[in-house]
PDB file as gemmi writes it, atoms N, CA and C in Angstrom:
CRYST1    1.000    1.000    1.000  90.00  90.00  90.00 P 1                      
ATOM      1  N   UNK A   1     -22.473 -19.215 -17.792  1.00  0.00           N  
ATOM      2  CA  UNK A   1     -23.693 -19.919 -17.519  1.00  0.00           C  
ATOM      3  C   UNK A   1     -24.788 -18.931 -17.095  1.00  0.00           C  
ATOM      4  N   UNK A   2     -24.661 -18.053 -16.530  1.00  0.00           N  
ATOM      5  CA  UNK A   2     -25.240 -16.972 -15.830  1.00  0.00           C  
ATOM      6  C   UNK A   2     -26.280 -15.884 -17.221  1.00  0.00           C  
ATOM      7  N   UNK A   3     -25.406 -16.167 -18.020  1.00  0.00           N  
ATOM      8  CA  UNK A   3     -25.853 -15.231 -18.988  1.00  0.00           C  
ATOM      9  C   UNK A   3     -26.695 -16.040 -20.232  1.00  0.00           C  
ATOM     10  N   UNK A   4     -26.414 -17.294 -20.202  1.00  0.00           N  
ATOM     11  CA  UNK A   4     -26.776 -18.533 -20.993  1.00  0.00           C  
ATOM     12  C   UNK A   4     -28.923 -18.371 -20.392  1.00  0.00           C  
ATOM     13  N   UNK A   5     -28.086 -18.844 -19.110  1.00  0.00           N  
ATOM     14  CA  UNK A   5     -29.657 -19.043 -18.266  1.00  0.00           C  
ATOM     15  C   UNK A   5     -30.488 -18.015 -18.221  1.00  0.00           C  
ATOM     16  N   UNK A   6     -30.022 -16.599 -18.131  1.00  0.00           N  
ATOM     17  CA  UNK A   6     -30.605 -15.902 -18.124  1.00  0.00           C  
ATOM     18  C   UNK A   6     -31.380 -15.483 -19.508  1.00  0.00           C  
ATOM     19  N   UNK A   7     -30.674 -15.573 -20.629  1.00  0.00           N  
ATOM     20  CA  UNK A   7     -31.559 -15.274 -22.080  1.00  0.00           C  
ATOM     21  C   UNK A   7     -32.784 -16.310 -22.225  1.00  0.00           C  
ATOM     22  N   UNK A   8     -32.117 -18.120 -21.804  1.00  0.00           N  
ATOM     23  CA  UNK A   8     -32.928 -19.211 -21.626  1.00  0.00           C  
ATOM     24  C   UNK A   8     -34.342 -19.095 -21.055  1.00  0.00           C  
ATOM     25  N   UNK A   9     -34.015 -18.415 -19.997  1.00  0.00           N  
ATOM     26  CA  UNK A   9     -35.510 -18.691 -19.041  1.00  0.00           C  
ATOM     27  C   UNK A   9     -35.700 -17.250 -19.166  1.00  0.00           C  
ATOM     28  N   UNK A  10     -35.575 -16.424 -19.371  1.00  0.00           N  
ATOM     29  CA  UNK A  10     -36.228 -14.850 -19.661  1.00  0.00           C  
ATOM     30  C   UNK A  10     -37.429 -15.103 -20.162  1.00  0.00           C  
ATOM     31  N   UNK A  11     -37.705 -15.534 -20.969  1.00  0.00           N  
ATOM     32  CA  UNK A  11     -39.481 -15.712 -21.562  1.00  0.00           C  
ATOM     33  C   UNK A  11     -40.285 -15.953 -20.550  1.00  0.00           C  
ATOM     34  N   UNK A  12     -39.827 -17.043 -19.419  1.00  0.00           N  
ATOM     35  CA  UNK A  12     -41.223 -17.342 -18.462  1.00  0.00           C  
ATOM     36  C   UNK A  12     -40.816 -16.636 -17.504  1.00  0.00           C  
ATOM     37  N   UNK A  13     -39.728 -15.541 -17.269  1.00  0.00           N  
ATOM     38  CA  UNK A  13     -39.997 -14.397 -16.312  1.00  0.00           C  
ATOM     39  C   UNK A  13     -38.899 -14.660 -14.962  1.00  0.00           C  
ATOM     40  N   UNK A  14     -38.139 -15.685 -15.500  1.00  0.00           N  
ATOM     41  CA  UNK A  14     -37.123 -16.061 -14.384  1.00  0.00           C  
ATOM     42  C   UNK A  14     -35.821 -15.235 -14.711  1.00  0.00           C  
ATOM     43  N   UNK A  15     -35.563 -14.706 -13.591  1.00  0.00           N  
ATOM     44  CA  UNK A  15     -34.076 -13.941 -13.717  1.00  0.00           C  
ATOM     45  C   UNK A  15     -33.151 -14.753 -13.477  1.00  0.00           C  
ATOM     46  N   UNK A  16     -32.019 -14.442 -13.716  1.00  0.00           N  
ATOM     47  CA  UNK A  16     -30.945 -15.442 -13.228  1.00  0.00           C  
ATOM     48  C   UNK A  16     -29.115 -14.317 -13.587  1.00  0.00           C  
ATOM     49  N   UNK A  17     -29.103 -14.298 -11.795  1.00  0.00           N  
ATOM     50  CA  UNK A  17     -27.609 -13.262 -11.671  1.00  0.00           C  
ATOM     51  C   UNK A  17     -26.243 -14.196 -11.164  1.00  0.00           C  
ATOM     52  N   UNK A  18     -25.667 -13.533 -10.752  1.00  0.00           N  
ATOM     53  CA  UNK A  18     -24.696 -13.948  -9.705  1.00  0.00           C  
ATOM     54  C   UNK A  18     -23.622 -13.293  -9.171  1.00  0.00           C  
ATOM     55  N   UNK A  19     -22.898 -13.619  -8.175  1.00  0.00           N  
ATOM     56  CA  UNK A  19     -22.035 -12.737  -7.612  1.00  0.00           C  
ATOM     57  C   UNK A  19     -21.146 -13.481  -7.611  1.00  0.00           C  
ATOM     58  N   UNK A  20     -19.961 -13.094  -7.720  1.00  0.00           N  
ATOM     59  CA  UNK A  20     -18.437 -13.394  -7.820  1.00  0.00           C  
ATOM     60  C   UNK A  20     -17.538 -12.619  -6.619  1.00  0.00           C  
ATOM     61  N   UNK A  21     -17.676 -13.826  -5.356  1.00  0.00           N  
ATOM     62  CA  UNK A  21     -16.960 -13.043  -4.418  1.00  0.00           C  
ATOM     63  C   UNK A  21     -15.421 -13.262  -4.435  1.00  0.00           C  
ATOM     64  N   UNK A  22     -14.771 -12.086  -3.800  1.00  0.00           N  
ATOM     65  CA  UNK A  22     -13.420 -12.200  -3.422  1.00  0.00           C  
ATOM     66  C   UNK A  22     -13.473 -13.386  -2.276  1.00  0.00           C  
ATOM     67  N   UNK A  23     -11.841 -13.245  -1.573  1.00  0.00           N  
ATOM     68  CA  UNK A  23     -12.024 -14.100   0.129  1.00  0.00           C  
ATOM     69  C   UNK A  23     -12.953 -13.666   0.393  1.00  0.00           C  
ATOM     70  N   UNK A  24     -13.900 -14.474   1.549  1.00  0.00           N  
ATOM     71  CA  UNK A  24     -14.623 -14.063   2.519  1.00  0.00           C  
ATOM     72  C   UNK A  24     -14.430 -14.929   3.518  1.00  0.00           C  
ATOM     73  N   UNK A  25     -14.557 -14.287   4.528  1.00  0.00           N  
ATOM     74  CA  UNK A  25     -14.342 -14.668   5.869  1.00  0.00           C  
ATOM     75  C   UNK A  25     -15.330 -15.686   6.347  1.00  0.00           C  
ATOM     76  N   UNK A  26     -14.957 -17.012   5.996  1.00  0.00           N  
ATOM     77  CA  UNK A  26     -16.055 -18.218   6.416  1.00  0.00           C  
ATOM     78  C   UNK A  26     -15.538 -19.377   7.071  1.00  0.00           C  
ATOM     79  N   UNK A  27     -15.775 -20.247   8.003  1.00  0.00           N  
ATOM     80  CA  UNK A  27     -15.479 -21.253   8.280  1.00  0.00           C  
ATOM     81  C   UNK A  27     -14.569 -22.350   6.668  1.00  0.00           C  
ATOM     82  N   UNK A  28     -14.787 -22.058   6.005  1.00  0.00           N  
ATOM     83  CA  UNK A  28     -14.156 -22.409   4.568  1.00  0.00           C  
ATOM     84  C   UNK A  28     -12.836 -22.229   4.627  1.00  0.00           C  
ATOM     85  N   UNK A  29     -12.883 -20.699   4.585  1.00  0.00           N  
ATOM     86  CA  UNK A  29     -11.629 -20.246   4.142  1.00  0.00           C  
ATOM     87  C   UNK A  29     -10.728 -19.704   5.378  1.00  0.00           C  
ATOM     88  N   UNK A  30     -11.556 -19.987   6.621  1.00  0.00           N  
ATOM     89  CA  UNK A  30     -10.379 -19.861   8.176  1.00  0.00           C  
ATOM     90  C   UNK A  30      -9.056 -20.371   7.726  1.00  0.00           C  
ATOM     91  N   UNK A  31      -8.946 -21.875   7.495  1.00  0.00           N  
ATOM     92  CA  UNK A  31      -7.571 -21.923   7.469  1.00  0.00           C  
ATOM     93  C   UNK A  31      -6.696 -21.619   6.816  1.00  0.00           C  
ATOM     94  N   UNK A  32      -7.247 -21.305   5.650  1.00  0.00           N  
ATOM     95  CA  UNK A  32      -5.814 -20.645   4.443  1.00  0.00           C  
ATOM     96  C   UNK A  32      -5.649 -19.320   5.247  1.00  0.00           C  
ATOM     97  N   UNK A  33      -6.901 -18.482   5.146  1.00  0.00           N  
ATOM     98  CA  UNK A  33      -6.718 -16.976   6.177  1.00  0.00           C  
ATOM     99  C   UNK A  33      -5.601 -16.874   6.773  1.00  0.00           C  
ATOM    100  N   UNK A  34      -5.402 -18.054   7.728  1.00  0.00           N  
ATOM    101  CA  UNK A  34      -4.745 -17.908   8.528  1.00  0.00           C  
ATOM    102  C   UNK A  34      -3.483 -18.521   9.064  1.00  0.00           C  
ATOM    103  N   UNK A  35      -3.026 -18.387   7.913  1.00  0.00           N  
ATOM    104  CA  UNK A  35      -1.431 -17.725   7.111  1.00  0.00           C  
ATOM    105  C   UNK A  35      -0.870 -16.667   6.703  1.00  0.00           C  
ATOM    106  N   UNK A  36      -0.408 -16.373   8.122  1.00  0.00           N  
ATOM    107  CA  UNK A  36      -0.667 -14.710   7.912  1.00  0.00           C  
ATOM    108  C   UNK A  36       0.590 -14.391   6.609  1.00  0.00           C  
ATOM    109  N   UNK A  37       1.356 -14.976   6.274  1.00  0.00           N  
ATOM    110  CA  UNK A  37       2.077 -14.854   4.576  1.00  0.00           C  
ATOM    111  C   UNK A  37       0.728 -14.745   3.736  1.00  0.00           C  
ATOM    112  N   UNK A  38       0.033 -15.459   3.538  1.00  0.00           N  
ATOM    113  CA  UNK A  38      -0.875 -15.597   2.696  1.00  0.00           C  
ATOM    114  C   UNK A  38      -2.338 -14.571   3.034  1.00  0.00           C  
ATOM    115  N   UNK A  39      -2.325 -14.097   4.042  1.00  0.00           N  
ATOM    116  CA  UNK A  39      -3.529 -13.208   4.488  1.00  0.00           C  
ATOM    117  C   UNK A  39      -2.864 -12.128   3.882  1.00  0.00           C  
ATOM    118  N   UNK A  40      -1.740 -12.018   4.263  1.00  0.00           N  
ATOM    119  CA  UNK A  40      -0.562 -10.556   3.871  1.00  0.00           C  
ATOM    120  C   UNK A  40      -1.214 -10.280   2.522  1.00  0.00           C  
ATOM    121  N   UNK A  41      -0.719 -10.928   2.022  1.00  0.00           N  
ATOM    122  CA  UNK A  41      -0.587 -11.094   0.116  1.00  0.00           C  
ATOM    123  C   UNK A  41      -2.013 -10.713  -0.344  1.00  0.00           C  
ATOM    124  N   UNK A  42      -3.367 -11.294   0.331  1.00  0.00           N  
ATOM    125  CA  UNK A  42      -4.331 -10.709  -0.038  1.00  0.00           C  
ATOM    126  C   UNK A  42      -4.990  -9.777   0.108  1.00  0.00           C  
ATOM    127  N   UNK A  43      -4.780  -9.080   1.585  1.00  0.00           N  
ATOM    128  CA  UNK A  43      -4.889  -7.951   1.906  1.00  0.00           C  
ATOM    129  C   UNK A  43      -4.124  -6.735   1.093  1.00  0.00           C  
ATOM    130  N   UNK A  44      -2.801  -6.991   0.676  1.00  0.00           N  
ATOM    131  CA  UNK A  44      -2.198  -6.048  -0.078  1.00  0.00           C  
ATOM    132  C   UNK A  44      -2.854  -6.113  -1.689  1.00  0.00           C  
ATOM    133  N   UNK A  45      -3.466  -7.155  -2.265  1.00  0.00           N  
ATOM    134  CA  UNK A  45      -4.004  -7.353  -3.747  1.00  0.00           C  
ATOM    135  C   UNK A  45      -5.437  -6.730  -3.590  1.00  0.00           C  
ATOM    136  N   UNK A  46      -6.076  -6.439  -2.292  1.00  0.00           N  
ATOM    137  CA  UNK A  46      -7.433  -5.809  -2.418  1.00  0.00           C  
ATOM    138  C   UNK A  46      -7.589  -4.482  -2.081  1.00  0.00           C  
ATOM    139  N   UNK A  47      -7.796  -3.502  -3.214  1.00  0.00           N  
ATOM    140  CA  UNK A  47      -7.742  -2.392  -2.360  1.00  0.00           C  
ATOM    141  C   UNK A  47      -8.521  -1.426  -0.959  1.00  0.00           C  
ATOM    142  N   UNK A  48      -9.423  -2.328  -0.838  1.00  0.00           N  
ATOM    143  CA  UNK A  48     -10.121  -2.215   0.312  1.00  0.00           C  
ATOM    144  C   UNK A  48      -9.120  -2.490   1.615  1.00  0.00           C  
ATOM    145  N   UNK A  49      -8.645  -3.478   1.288  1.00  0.00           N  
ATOM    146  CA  UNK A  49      -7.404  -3.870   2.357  1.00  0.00           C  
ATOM    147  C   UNK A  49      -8.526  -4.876   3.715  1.00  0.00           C  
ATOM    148  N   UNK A  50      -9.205  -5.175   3.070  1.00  0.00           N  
ATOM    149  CA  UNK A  50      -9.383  -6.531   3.650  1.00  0.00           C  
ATOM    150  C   UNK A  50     -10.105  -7.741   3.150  1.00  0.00           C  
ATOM    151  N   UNK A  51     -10.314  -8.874   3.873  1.00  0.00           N  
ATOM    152  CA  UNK A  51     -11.174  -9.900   3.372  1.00  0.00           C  
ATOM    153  C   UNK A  51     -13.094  -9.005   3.591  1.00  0.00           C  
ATOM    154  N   UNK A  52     -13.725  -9.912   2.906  1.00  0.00           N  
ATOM    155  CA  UNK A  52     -15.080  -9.592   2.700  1.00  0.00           C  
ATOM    156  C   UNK A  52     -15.399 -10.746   4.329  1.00  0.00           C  
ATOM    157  N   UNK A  53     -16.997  -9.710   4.529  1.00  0.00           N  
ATOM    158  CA  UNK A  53     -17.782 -10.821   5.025  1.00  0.00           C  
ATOM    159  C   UNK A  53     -19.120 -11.249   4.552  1.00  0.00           C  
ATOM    160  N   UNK A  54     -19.401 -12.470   4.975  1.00  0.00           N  
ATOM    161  CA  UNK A  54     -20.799 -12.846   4.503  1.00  0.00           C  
ATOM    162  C   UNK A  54     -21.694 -12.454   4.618  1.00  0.00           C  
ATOM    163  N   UNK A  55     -22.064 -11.755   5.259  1.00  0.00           N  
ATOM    164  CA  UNK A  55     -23.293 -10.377   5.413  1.00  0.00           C  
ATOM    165  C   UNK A  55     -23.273  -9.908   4.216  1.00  0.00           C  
ATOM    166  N   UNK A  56     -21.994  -9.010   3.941  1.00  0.00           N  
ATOM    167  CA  UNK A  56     -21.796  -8.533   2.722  1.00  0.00           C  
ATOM    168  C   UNK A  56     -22.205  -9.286   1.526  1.00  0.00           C  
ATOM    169  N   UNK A  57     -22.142 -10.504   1.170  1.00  0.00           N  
ATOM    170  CA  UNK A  57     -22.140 -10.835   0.181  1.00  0.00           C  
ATOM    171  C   UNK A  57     -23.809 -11.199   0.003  1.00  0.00           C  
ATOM    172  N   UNK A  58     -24.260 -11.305   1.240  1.00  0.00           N  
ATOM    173  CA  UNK A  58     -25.737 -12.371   1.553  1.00  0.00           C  
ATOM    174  C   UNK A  58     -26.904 -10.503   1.140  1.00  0.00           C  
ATOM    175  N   UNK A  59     -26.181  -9.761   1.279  1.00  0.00           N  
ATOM    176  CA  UNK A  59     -26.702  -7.870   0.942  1.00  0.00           C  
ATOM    177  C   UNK A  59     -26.703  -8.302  -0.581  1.00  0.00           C  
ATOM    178  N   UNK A  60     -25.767  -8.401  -1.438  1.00  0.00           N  
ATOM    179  CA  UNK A  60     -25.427  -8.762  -3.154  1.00  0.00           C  
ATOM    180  C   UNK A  60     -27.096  -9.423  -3.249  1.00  0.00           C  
ATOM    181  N   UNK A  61     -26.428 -10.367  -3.010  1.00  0.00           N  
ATOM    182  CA  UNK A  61     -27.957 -11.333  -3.362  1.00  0.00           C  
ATOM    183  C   UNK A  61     -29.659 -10.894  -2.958  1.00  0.00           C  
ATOM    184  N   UNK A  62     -29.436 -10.294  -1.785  1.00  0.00           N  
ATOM    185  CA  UNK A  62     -30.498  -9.798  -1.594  1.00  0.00           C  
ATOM    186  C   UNK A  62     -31.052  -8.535  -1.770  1.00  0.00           C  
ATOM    187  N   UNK A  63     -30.024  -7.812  -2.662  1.00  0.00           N  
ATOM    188  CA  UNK A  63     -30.314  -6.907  -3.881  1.00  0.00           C  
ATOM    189  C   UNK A  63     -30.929  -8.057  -4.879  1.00  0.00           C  
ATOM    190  N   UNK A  64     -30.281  -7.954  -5.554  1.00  0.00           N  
ATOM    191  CA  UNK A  64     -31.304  -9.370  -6.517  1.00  0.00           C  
ATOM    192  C   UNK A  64     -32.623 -10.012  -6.584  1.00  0.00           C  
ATOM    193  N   UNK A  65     -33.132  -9.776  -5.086  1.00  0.00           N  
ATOM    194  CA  UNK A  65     -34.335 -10.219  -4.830  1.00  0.00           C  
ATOM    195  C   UNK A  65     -35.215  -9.213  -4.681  1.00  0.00           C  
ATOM    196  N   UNK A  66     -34.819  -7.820  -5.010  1.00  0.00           N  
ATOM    197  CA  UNK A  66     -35.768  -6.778  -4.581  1.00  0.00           C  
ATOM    198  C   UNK A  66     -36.724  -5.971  -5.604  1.00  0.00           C  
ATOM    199  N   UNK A  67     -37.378  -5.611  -5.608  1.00  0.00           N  
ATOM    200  CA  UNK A  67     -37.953  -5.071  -6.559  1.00  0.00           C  
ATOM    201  C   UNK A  67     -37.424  -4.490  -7.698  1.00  0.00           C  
ATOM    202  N   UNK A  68     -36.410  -3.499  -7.011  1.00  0.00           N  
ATOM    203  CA  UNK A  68     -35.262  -2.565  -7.773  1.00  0.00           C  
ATOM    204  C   UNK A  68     -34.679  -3.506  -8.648  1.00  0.00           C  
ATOM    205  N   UNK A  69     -34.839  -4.226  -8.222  1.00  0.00           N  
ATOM    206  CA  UNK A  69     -33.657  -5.505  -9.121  1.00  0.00           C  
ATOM    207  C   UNK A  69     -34.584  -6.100  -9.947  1.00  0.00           C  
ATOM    208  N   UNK A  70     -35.713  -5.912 -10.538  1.00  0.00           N  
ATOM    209  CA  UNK A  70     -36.911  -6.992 -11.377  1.00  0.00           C  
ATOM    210  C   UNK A  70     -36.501  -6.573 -12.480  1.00  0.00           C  
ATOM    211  N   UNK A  71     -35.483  -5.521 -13.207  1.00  0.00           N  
ATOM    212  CA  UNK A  71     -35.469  -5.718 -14.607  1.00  0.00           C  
ATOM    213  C   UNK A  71     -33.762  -6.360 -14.872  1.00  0.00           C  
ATOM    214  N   UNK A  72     -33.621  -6.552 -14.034  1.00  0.00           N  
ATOM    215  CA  UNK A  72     -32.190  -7.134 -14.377  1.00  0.00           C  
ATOM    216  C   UNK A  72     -31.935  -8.645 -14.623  1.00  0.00           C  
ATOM    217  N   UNK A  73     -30.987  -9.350 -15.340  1.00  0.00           N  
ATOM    218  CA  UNK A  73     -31.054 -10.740 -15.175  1.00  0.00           C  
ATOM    219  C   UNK A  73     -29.614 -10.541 -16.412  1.00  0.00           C  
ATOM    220  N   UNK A  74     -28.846 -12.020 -15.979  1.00  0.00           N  
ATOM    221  CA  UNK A  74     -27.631 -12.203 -16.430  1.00  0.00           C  
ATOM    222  C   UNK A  74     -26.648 -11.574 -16.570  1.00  0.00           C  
ATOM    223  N   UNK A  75     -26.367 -10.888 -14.859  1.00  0.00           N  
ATOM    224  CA  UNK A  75     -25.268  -9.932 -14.406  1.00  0.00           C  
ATOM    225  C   UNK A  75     -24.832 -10.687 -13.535  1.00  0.00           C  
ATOM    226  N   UNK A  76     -23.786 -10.447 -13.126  1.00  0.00           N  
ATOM    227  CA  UNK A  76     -22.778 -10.708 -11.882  1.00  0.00           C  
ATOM    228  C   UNK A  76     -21.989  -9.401 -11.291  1.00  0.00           C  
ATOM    229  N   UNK A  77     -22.151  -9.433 -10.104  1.00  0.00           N  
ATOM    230  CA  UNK A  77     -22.273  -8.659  -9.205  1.00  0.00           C  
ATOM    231  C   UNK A  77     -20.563  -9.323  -8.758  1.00  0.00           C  
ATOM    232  N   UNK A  78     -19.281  -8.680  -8.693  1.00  0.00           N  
ATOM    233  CA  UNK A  78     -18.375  -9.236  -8.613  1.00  0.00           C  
ATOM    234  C   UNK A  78     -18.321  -8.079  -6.784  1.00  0.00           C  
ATOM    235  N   UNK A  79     -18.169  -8.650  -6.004  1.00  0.00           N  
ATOM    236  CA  UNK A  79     -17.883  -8.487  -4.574  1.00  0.00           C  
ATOM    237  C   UNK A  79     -16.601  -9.199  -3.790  1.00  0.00           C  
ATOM    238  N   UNK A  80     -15.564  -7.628  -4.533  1.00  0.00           N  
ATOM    239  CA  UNK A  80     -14.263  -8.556  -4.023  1.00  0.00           C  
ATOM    240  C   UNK A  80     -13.258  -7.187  -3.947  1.00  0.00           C  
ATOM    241  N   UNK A  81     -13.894  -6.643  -2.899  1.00  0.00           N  
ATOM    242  CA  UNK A  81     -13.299  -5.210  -2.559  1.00  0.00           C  
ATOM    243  C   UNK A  81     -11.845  -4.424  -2.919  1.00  0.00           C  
ATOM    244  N   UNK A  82     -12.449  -4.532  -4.547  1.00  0.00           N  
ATOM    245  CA  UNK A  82     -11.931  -3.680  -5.917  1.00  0.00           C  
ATOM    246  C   UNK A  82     -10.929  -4.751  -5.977  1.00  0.00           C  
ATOM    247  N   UNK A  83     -10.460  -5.529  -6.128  1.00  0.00           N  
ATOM    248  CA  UNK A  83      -9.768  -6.306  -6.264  1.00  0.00           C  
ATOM    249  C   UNK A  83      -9.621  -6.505  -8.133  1.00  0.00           C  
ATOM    250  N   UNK A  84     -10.936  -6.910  -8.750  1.00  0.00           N  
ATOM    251  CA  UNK A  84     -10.459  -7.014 -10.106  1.00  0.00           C  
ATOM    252  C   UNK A  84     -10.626  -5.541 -10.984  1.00  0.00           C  
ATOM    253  N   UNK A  85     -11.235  -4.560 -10.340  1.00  0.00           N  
ATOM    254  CA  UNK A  85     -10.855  -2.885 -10.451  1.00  0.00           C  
ATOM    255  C   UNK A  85      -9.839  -2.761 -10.980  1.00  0.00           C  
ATOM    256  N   UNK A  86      -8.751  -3.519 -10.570  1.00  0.00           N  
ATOM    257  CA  UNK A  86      -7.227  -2.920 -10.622  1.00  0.00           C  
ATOM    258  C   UNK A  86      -6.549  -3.526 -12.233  1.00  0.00           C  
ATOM    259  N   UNK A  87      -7.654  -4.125 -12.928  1.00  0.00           N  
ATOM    260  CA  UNK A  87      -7.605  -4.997 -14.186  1.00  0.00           C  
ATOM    261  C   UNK A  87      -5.988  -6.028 -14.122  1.00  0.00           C  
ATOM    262  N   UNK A  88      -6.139  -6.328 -12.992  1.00  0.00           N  
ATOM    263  CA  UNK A  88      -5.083  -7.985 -13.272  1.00  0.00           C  
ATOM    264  C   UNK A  88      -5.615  -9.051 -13.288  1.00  0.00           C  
ATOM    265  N   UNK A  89      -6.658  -9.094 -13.140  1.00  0.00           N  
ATOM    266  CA  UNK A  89      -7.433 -10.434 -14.015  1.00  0.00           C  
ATOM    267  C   UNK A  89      -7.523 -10.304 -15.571  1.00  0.00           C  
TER     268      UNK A  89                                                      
END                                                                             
């Protein structure tokens, strides 16, 4: 969709990105987190070796909004600390 919208509305000057986060640490996703079997498992699948936070991801986007960012449109910004790096998706 990202890339749809973005060719779509490119003529009147609208960009259109997105980011594809890993976990992040949100009132959302507290309770699965916190299973620590299941925290285990994701911490070991990211090579960063931890969950993301929303700062982090709210930085993604607000790249996007910056000047630096005015020739870009119908990218995704995947923020999921190397996680699909490791090509098992």
């Amino acid at each position: 969709m990202t890339r749809y919208l973005a060719v779509e509305w490119a003529p009147d000057n609208i960009r259109v990105n997105s980011i594809a986060p890993w976990y992040v640490r949100t009132p959302l996703t507290e309770p699965v987190l916190a299973d620590p079997a299941f925290y285990d498992r994701v911490i070991t699948a990211t090579p960063m070796g931890r969950v993301g936070n929303p700062e982090e991801i709210a930085a993604a986007a607000a790249f996007f909004c910056m000047p630096a960012a005015s020739y870009i449109t119908g990218q995704t910004i995947t923020a999921d600390g190397g996680f699909t790096a490791q090509g098992l998706v």
